[in-house]
PDB file with one MODEL, atoms N, CA, C and O in Angstrom:
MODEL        1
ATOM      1  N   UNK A   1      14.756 -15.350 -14.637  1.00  0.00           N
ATOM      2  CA  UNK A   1      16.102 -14.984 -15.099  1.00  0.00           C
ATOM      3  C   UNK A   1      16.765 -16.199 -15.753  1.00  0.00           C
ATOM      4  O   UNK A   1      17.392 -16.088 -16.806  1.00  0.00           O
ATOM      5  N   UNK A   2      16.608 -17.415 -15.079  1.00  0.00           N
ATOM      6  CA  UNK A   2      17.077 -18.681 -15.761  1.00  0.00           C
ATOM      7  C   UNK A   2      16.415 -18.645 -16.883  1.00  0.00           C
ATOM      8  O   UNK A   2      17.022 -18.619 -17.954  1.00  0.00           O
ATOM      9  N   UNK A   3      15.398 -18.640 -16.833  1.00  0.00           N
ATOM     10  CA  UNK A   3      14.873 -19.080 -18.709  1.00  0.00           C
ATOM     11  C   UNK A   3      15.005 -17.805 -19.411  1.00  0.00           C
ATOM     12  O   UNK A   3      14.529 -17.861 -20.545  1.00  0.00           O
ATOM     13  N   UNK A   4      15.369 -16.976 -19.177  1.00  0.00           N
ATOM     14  CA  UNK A   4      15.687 -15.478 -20.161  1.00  0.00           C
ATOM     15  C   UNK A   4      17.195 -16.269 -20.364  1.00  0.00           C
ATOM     16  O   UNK A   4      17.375 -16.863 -21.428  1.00  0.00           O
ATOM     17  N   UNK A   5      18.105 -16.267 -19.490  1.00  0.00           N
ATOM     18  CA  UNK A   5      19.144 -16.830 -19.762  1.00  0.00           C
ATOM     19  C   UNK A   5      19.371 -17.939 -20.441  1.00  0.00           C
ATOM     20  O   UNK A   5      20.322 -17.844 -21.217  1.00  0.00           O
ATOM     21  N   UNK A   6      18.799 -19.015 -20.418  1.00  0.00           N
ATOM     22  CA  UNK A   6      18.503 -20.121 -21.403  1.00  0.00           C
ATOM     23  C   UNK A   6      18.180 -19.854 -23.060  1.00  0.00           C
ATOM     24  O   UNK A   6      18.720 -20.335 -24.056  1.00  0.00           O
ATOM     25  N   UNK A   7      17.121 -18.929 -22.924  1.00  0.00           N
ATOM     26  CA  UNK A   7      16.459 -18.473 -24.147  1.00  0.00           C
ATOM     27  C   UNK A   7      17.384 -17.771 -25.017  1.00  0.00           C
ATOM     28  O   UNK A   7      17.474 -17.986 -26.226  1.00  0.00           O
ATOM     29  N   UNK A   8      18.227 -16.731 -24.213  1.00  0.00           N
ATOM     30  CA  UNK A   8      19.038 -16.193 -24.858  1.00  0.00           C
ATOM     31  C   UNK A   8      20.094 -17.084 -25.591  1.00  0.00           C
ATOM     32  O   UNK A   8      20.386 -17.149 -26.785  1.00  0.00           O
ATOM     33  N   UNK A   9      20.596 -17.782 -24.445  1.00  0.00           N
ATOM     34  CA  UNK A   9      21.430 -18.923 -25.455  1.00  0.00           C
ATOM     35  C   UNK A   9      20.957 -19.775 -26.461  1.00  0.00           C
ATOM     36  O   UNK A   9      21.602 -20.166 -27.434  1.00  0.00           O
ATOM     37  N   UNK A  10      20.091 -19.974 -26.249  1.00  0.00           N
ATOM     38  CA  UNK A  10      19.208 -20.572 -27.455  1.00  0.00           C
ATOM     39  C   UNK A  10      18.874 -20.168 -29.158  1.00  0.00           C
ATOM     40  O   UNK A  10      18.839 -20.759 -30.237  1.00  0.00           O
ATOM     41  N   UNK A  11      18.670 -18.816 -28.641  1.00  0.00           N
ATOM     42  CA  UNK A  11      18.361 -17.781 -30.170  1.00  0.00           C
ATOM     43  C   UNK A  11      20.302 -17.528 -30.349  1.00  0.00           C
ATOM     44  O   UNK A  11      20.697 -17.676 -31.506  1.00  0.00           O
ATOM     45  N   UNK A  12      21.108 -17.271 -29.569  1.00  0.00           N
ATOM     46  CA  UNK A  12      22.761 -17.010 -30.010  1.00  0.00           C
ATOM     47  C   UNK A  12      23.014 -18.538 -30.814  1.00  0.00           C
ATOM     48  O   UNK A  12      23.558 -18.706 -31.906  1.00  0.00           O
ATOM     49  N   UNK A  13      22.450 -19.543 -29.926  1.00  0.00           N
ATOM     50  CA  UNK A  13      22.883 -20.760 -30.913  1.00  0.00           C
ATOM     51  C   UNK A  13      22.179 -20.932 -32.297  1.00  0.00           C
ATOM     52  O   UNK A  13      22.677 -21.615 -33.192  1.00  0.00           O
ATOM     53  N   UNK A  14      20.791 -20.161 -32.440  1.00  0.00           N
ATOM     54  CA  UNK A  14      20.001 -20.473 -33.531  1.00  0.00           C
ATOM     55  C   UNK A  14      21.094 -19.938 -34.621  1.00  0.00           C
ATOM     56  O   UNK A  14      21.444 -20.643 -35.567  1.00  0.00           O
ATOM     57  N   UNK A  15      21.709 -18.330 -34.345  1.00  0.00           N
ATOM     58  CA  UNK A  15      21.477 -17.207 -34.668  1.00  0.00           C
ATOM     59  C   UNK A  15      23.565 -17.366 -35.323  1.00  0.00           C
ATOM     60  O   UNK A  15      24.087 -16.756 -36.256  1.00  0.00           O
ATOM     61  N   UNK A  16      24.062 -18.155 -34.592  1.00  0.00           N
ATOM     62  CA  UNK A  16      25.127 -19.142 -34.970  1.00  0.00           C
ATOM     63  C   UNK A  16      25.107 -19.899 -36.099  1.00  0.00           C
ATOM     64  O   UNK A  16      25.888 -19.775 -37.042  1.00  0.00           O
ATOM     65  N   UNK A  17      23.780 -21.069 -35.965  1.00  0.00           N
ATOM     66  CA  UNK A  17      24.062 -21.906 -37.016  1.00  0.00           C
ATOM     67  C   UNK A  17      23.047 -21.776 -37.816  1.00  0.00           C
ATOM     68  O   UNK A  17      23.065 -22.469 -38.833  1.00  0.00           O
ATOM     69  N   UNK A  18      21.871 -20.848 -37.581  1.00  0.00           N
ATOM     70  CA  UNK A  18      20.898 -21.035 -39.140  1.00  0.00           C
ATOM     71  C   UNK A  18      20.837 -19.322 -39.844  1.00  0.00           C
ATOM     72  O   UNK A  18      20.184 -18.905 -40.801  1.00  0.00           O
ATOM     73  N   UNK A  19      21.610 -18.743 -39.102  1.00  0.00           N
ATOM     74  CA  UNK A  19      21.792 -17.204 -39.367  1.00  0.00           C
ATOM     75  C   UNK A  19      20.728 -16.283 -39.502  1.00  0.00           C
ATOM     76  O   UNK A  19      19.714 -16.566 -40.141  1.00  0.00           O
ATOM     77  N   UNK A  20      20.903 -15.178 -38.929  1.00  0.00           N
ATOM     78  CA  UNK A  20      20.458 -14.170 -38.423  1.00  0.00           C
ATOM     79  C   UNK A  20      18.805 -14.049 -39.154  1.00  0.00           C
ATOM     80  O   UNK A  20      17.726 -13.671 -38.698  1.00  0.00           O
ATOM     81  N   UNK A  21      19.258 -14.593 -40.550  1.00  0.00           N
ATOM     82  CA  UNK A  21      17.644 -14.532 -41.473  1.00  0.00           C
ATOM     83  C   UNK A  21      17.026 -15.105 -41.210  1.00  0.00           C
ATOM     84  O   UNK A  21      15.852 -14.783 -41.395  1.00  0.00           O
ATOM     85  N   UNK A  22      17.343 -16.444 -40.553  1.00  0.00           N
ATOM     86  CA  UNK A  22      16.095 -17.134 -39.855  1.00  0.00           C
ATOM     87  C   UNK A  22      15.682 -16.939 -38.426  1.00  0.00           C
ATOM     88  O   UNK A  22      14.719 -17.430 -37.837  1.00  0.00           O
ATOM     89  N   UNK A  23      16.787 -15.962 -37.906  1.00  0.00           N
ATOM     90  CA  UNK A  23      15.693 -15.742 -36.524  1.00  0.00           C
ATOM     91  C   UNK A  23      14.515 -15.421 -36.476  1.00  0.00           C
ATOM     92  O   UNK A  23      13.859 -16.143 -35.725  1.00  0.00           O
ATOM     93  N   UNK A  24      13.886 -14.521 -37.035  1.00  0.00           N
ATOM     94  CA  UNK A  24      12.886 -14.496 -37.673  1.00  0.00           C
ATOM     95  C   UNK A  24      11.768 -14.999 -36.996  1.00  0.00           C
ATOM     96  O   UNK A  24      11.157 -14.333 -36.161  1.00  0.00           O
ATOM     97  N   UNK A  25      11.415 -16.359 -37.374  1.00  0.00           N
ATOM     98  CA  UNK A  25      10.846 -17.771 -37.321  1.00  0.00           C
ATOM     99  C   UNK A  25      10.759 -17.590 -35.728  1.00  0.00           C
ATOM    100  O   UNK A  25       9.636 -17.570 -35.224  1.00  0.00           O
ATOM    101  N   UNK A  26      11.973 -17.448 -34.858  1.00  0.00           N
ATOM    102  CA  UNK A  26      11.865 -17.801 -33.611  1.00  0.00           C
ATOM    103  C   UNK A  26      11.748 -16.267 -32.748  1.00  0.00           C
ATOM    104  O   UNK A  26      12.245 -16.160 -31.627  1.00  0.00           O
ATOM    105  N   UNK A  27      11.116 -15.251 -33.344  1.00  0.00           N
ATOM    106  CA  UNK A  27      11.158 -14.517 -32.446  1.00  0.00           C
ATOM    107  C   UNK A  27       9.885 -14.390 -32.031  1.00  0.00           C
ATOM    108  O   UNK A  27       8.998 -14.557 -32.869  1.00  0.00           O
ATOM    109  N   UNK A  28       9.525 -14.058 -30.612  1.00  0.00           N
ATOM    110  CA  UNK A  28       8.065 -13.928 -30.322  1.00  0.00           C
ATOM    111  C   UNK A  28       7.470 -12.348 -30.124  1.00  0.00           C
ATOM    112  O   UNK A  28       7.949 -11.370 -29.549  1.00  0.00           O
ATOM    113  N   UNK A  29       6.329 -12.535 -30.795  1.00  0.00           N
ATOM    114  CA  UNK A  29       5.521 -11.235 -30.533  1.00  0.00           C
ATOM    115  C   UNK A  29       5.270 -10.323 -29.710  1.00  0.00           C
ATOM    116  O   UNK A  29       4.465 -10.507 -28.797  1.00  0.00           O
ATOM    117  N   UNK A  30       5.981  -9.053 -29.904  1.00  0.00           N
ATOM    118  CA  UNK A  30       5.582  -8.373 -28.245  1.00  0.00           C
ATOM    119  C   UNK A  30       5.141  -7.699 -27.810  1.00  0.00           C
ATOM    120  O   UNK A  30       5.151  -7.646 -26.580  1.00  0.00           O
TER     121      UNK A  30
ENDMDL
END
C-alpha cells in the first residue's frame, strides 16, 4: 500500500510537470 501510495504520487507529480503526454513513458505494462 505504501509503494502504490508513493507511486501514485509520483506519476500525479510526473503528470503535473511533464503532462499527461508523457505519462506514457512511465506507465507499466499490465
Amino acid at each position: 500500500v505504501e509503494f502504490q501510495t508513493a507511486l501514485g504520487q509520483t506519476l500525479d507529480l510526473i503528470t503535473t510537470h511533464e503532462g499527461a503526454k508523457d505519462l506514457s513513458k512511465y506507465q507499466l505494462p499490465v
